[in-house]
C-alpha angles and dihedrals in degrees: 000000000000121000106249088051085055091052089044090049093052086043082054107056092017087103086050096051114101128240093278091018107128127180109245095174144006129203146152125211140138115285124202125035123263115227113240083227093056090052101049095053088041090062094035093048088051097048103047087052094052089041084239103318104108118034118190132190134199121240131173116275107286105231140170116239131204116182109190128174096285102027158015107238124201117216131197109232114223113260094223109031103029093226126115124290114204093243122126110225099185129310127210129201117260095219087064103057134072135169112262100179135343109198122173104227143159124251108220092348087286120067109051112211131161108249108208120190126210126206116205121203119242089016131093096215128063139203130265121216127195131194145164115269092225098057131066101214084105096046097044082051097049085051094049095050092045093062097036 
């Protein structure tokens, strides 16, 4: 992530942060986890309706992260201009969560990423993380959760 969106992402949570709270890292990357089976109507239903000229494809919810001190803190990106809004979309305690596995792979054969999941204490399910391959925000975050 480029500098200036660094510093967008920190002006955007900066009114949720507590007295003490301080930003440790900023990312932005795709939550949730996409069923082979969604995709794959996604992309069929599309293109069906466009007799073949568009083809879409569905992918997890693009957010921007901020783990401080105390959290791990989920931000809407703006719909226009890409940057960081200043809603919250949930948040989630730091002490709670730890890596389970961080695994480089590829989405549909095509797109590499780094798929990061998180484990979070007193619940079954977990979280799924997706980033960019080229980047390190995952891997700084991975890094962060393991020793935390």
């Amino acid at each position: 992530m480029k500098e200036d969106l660094r510093t967008a992402v920190r002006d955007a949570v900066a009114p949720a942060l507590e007295v003490g709270e301080h930003v440790e890292i900023e990312a932005f990357g795709g939550v949730g986890q996409v069923s082979v089976k969604r995709m794959v109507a996604t992309t069929v239903v599309v293109s069906a309706l466009t007799l073949g000229t568009v083809m879409a494809v569905a992918k997890p919810r693009a957010l921007f992260m901020v783990l401080t001190d105390r959290r791990l803190i989920f931000l809407e990106p703006s719909a226009m201009a890409g940057k960081p809004t200043s809603t919250i979309v949930f948040v989630l305690p730091r002490e709670a969560l730890s890596t389970v596995a961080a695994k480089r792979q590829r989405v549909l054969g095509i797109r590499p990423t780094l798929g990061l999941d998180l484990g979070i204490a007193g619940s079954e399910k977990g979280l799924r993380l997706q980033f960019d391959w080229d980047r390190t925000d995952g891997d700084r975050l991975a890094a962060a959760l393991a020793t935390s």
